[in-house]
N, C-alpha and C positions, 0 to 999 in steps of 0.2 A: 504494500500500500504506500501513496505518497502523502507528503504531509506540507505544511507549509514554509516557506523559507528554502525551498529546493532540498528538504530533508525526505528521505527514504528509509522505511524500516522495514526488512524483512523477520519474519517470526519462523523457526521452525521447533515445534512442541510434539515430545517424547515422552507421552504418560506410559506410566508402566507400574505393574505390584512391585511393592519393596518388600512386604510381610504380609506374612497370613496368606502367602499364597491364594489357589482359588478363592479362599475363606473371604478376600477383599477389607482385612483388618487394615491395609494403611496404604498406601501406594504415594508416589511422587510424580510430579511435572515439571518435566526441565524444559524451560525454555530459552532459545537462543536470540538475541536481538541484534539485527546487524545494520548502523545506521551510517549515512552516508558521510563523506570528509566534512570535518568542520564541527561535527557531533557532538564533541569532547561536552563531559559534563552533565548528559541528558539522561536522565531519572528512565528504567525501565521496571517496569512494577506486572505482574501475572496474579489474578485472581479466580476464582473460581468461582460463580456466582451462579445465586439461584438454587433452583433444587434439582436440578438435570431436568435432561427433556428426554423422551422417549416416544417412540410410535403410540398415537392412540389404544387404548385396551393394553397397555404394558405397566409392568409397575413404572413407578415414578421414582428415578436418583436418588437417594436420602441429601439430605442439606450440605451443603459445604462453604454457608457463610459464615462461618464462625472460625474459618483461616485468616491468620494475618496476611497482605498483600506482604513481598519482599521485594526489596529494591537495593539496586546495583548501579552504580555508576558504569555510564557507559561510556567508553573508549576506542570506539570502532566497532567492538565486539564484547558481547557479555553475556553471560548464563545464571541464569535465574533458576533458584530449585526451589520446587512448592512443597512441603508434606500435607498431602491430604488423609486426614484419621477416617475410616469408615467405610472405603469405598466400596459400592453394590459393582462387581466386576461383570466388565462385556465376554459374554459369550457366542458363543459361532451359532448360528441358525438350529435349532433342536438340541442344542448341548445346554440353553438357558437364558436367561433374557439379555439383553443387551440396553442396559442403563447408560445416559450419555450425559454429558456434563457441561453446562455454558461455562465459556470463557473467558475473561475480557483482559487483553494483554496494552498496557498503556508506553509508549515510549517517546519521550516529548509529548508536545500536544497530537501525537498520532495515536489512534486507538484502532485495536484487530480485536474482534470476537469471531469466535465459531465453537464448536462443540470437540468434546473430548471423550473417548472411553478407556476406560482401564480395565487392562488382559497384558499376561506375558506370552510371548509368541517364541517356538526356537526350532529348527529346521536339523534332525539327524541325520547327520553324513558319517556316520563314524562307521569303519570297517567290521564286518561282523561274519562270520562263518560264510555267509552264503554270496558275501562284495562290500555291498555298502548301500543302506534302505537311503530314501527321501521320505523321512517321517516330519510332518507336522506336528508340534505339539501347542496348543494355546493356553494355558494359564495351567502348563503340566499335563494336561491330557491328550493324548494322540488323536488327531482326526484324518478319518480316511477320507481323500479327496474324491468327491464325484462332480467333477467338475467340466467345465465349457469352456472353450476359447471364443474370444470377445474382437470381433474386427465393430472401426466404426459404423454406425447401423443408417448412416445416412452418405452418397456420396455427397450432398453437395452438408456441407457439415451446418451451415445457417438452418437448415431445416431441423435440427434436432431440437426438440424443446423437452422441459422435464416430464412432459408426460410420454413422450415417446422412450425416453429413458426406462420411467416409471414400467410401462408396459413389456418392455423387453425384461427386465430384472422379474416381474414377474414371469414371466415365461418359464423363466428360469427355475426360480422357487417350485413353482408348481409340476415343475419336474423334476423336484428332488433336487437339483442342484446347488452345492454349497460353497461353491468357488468360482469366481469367473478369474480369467487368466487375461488382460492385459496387452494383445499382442504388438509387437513391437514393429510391424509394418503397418501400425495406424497411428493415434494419439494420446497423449494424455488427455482424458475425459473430461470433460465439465463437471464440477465437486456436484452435479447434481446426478452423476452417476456414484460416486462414494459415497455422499451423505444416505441414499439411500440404503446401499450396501450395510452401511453402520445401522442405520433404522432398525433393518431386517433379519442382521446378522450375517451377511453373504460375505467371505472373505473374496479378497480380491487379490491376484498372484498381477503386479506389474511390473513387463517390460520396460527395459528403456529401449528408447528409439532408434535401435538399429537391428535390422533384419535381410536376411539372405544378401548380404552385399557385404564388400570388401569398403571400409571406410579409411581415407586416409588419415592423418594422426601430424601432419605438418600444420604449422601455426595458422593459416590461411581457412582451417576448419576445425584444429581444437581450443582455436579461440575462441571460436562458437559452441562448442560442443561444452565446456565445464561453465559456462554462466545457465543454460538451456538445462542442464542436470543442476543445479543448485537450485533453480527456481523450481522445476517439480519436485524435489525433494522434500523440501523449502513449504509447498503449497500441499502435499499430501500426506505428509507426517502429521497431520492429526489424526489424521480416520480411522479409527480403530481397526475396520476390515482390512486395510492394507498390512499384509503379512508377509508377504517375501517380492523383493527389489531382483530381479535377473537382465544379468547385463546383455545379450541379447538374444535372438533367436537364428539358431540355423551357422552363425558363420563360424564355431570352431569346429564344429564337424565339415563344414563345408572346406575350412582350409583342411582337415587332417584327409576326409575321404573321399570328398567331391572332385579332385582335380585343381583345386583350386591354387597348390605349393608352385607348382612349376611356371606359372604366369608374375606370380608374386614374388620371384626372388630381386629382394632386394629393395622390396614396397612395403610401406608399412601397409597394416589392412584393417585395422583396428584392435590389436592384439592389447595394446599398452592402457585403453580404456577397460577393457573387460577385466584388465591384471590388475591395474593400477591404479587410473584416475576415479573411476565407477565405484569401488570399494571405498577408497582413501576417500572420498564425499560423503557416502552413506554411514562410514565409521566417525564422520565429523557431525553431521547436521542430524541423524537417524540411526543411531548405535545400539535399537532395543530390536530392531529388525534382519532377520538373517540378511543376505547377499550371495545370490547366486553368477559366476559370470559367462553364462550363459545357456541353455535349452536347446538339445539335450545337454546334459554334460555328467562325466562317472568320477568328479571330486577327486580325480587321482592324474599325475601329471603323465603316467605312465600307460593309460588307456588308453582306448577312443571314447572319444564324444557319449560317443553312441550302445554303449557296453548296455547290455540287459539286464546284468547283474548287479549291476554299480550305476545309482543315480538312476537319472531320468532318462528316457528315451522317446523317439520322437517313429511311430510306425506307418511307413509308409511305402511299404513291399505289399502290401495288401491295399489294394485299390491301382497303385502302378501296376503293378507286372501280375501278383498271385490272385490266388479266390483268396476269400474272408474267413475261410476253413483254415486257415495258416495264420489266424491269429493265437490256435492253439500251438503252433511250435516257438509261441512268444514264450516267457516266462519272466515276466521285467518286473522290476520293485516300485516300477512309478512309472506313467506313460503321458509323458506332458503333451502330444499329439498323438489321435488317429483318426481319420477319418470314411467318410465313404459317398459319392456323389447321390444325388437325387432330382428331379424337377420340380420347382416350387407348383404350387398349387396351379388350378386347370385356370382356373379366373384371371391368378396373377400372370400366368404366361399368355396367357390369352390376348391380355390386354396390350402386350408389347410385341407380338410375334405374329404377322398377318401372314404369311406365306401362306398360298391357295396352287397345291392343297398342304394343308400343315403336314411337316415330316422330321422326323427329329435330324436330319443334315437340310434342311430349308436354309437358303440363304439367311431369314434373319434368325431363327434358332440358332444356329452356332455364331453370330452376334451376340447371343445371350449364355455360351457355352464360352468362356475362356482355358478351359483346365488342355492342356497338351496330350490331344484325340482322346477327349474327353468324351466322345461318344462311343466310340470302340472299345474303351473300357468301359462301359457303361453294359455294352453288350457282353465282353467277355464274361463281367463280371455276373452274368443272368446264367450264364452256362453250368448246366448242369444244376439250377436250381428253380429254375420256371420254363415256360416254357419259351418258345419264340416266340412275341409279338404280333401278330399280320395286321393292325393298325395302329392309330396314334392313339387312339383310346387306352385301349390295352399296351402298347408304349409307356404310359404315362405311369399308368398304374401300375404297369410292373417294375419298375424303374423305381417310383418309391415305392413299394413292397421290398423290393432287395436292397434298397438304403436300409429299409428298418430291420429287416433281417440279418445285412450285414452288420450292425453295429451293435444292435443286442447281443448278437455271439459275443463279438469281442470283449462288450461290456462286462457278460454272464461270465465268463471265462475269464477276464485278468480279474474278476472281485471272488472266484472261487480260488485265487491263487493266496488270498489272504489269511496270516498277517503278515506272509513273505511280500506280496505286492502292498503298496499302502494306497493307491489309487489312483487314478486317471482322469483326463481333461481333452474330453472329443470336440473337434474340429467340424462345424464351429456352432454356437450357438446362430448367429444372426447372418442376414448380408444386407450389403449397402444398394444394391440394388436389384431389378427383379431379374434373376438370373437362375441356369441350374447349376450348384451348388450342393456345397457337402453340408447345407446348412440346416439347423434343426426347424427352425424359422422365417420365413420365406420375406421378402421385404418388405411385402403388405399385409404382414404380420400375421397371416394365417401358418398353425401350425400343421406341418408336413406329417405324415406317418410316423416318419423318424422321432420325432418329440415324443411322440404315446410311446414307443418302443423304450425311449431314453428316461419316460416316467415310471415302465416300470421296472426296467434294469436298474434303475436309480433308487429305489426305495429302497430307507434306513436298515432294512430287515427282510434281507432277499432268499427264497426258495430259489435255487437253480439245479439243474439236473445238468452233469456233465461228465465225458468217458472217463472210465476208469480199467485201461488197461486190455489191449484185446477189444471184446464186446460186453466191457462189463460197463458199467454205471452206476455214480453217485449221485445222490441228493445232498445237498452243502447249505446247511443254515450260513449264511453271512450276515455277521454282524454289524456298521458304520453306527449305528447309535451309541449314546451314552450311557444304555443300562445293559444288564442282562438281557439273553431273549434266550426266551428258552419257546418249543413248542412242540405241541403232539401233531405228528406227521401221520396222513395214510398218503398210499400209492397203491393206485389202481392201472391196471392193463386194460385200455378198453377197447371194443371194436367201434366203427363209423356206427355201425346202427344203434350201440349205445351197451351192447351188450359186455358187460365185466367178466374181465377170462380169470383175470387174478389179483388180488388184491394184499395189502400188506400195513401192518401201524408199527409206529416206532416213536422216541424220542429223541431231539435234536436240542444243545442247548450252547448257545456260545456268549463268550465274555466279552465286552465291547471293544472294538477292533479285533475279532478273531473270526473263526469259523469254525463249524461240526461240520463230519461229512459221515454219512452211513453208504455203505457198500452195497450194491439190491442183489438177493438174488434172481437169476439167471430166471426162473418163473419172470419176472416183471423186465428183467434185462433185456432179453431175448424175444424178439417177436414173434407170432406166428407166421403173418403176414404182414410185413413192414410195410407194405401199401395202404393197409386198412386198417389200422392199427394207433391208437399215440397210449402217453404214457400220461397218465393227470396224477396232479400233485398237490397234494388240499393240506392246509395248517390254517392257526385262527385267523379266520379272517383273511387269508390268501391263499392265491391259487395257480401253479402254472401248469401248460400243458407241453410236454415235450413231444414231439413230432417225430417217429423213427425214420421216416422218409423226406426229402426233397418235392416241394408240390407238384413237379414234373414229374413223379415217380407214383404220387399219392393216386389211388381211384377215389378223388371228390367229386361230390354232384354239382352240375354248375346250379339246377336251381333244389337250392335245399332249405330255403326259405319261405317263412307266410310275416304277414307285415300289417299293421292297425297302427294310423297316422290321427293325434289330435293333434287341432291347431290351439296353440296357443296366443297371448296377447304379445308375446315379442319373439313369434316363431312357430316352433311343433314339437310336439316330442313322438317319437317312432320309437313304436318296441318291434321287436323284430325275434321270431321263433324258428328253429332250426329242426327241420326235419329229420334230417341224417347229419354227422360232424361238419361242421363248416368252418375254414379256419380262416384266421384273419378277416372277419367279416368288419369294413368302415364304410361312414357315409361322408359322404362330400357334397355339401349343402350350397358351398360356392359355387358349384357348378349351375345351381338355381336362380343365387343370389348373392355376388361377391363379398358383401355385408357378413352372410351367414354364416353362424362358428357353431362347434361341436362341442361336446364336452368327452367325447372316448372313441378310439379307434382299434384296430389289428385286436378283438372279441373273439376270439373260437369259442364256440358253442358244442359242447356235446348232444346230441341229439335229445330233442324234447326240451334242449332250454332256450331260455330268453333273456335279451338284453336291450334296452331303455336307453337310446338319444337323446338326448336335450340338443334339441338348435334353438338358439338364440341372436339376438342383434337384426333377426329379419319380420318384422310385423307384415303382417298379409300375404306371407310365403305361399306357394302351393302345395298344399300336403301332398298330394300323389304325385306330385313332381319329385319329392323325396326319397321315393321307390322306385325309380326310375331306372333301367337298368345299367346306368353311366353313372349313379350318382351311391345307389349302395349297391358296394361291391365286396367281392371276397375271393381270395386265393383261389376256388374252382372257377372261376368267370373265366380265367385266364386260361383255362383247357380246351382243348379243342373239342 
């Protein structure tokens, strides 16, 4: 902020527990005051005022007027430490509330308020039998990450306002997700994507801004680069979500495996920022928050980047080159990228894509396809898991059916690896414009298949079925919450028509961040007919259904539905009953009405049940337009 007299003061404030740990008995606020030449003499004073603020329906702060303000004579540079007695400590999204605290930092006649929370935060790298984990821990408790990457959500950046903000973060939440990552080929956000973050409890993983490129490191650009890093650091060390600083994305691996040494000898490429200048800032103005220097990276000078076993890694052999069945030959401790292509919704492509007749290589569709033969993997990627396509209809829909299929494998699969893996951060939550994309969220903000799959791979307390050895098979309580979970487990063997061949109960019970896994017998393992066959999997309150087959492979009925549409006052609700097994049954209401949102997708039904739509945000919709056969669909549609 500026002040009067040509006086400038920047603040960067470092709340953090001093005692009592989680318990929140006392914590401290350091703050740094950094005010321009000529300064000498000027009084800098930090207080804490008020009773904190918190999101509506949350408790409220306890008091913290009854601190003395401290003041320092300021010199160019000065550090201010508060002890605050009592503090109600911020917690991560489901770990506990997240109480925040006003604060009013005076320096001259220049005054900065904004809010604060107190949490300690600390990032494990230390070597351990199996490499070296990327464990979270905040105020001592480990959190497994399920987490998003975050590109800007607007190209032209004046359009974002806080509610476009607001809406994306929810997206997020309601799909379980408890981290957004930051990416460092976009920006630092507008504090009205943090402040919410804090609200809500979303921790936030930020890049700094340098990504997939060689920067140079001569005066001409790191004269710009360390005043550009002191002022984010500077302007986002309040937020309590902000949890880990990584210096950038993509370029030490790229110098170690991409090719990148041999054009570079002899050029700086940004190595001395990621080593040097990026750390030696953040251990100046930001010292309570780990520092990574860069994503992937395996913490050892001796690796790659990119090791499995050591640190984070970045997977991306699955969607280039392999199927998504080869994210089972992963076995990573942290997976800060992976992702998988899709087409945003029928509406949003619609709107931008006129080729007559629409084709996924149309002139303007691959205008809105950037990824390098982004369609040809698109295709590969369907091979040997759906069928082939013969329109755009069924293009579209099988295209995201195998985004949400591919990514819940992955998902199911690194969170059954747990508490060797500590979690993962898929590519990407948002895009900036309406495009096909590995994105969970399409631009016009309707969610894609992929988002249901990512809500429920994402849940604090996941059932997953997955191989074990041979043709055998586990069922894996995982746990990401912060209690116990224990639960009574059945599994049944059932056929399409609904008939139970064999059935089995057990208990599963795991400690937060761990997992249970029980072994099935070969009765439930082994199918009769993998065609006609899945595996369902019930505990309180949830349910998954494992599929022995490939829906190219499955005998599903294409019409195995009956359907009874009300209208309601801002939409309809469709229940929809299922004759024989129907799998991934969704409806797409934009195709109606671009307005029109859903509340649930990818439903399999075993025969004789039923499941309830809600569309919403469309008043006077057509109900029978909602049964439409382009608009709810399901995995047998796509059969010949």
């Amino acid at each position: 902020m500026s002040g009067r007299a040509g006086l400038e003061a920047r603040v960067a404030l470092t709340p953090h527990v001093t005692a009592g740990g989680a318990d929140g008995h006392g914590a401290a606020l350091a703050e740094q005051s950094t005010s321009a030449p000529g300064a000498s003499g000027t009084e800098a004073a930090a207080t804490p005022v008020g009773s904190g603020t918190v999101p509506p329906g949350r408790p409220s702060a306890p008091g913290a007027t009854s601190v003395t303000s401290v003041r320092a004579v300021v010199d160019g540079t000065a550090v201010v430490r508060l002890e605050v007695p009592d503090v109600a400590v911020w917690w991560p999204r489901g770990e506990g509330d997240q109480p925040l605290y006003d604060v009013r930092v005076e320096v001259g006649d220049d005054v900065w308020t904004g809010r604060v929370g107190f949490r300690t935060v600390t990032l494990d790298t230390a070597a351990d039998a199996g490499g070296a984990p990327f464990l979270l821990r905040v105020n001592d408790r480990p959190v497994i990450v399920r987490g998003a990457n975050w590109i800007p959500d607007h190209a032209y950046l004046t359009e974002m306002t806080p509610e476009r903000y607001a809406d994306r973060i929810d997206d997020a939440i309601e799909a379980n997700v408890n981290l957004l990552r930051i990416w460092g080929g976009g920006i630092y956000e507008s504090d009205d994507l943090y402040d919410r973050c804090d609200e809500l409890g979303v921790l936030v993983w930020q890049d700094f801004l340098f990504a997939c490129a060689a920067y140079a490191e001569e005066p001409w650009l790191a004269d710009e680069v360390e005043p550009e890093v002191r002022e984010a650091v500077t302007r986002l060390s309040p937020h309590p979500s902000l949890v880990v600083w990584n210096g950038n994305n993509e370029n030490l691996v790229a110098y170690a495996e991409w090719g990148w040494r041999p054009s570079l000898v002899g050029r700086t490429w940004g190595n001395g920022y990621y080593r040097s200048l990026l750390p030696a800032i953040v251990a100046e103005l930001d010292p309570t928050r780990p520092y990574t220097p860069g994503s992937p990276f395996s913490f050892d000078e001796y690796l790659t980047p990119n090791d499995e076993r050591n640190g984070s890694v970045h997977i991306w052999d699955v969607w280039n080159r392999l199927d998504y069945r080869a994210y089972a030959d992963w076995n990573p401790r942290f997976v800060a990228e992976f992702g998988f292509q899709g087409p945003p919704a029928w509406s949003t492509l619609t709107a931008v894509v006129h080729d007559e007749p629409l084709d996924p290589d149309g002139h303007e569709m691959l205008v809105h396809q950037k990824a390098d033969q982004g369609n040809r993997k698109l295709a590969d990627g369907m091979r040997g898991h759906l069928p082939t396509p013969t329109s755009i209809e069924d293009w579209h829909w099988a295209s995201q059916l195998n985004q949400a299929h591919a990514i819940r494998f992955g998902m199911e699969w690194f969170r059954s690896r747990t508490p060797d893996n500590t979690g993962m951060i898929v590519w990407q939550l948002n895009d900036d414009w309406p495009v096909v994309s590995w994105a969970l969220v399409d631009h016009a903000g309707i969610r894609k298949p992929v988002w249901y799959a990512v809500r429920q791979a994402y849940q604090p307390v996941l059932l997953t079925v997955q191989p074990s050895g041979g043709s055998g098979l586990d069922v894996v309580l995982v746990n990401a919450s912060g209690a116990p979970a224990a639960d009574e487990v059945t599994v049944a063997r059932v056929a399409f028509d609904g008939t139970v061949l064999d059935s089995s109960s057990f208990s599963l019970a795991a400690a937060p961040a761990d997992a249970d896994r029980v072994t099935l017998p070969a009765s439930l393992a082994v199918p009769g007919d993998a065609g006609s066959e899945v595996l369902v999997v019930t505990g309180a309150g949830t349910r998954t259904v494992f599929d022995f087959a490939e829906v190219v492979d499955q005998v599903l009925a294409r019409s195995p539905l009956s359907t009874s549409v009300t209208a309601t006052d801002d939409g309809a609700v469709v229940t929809v009953t299922a004759t024989s097994y129907a799998r991934d049954v969704s409806l797409f209401p934009d195709r109606v009405d671009p307005a029109a949102r859903v509340d649930d997708a990818l439903v399999s039904l075993l025969a004789g049940e039923s499941v309830t739509f809600t569309v919403t945000g469309a008043p006077g919709i057509d109900p029978e337009a909602l049964v439409g056969p382009l608009v709810l669909r399901h995995a047998g549609s796509l059969l010949p």
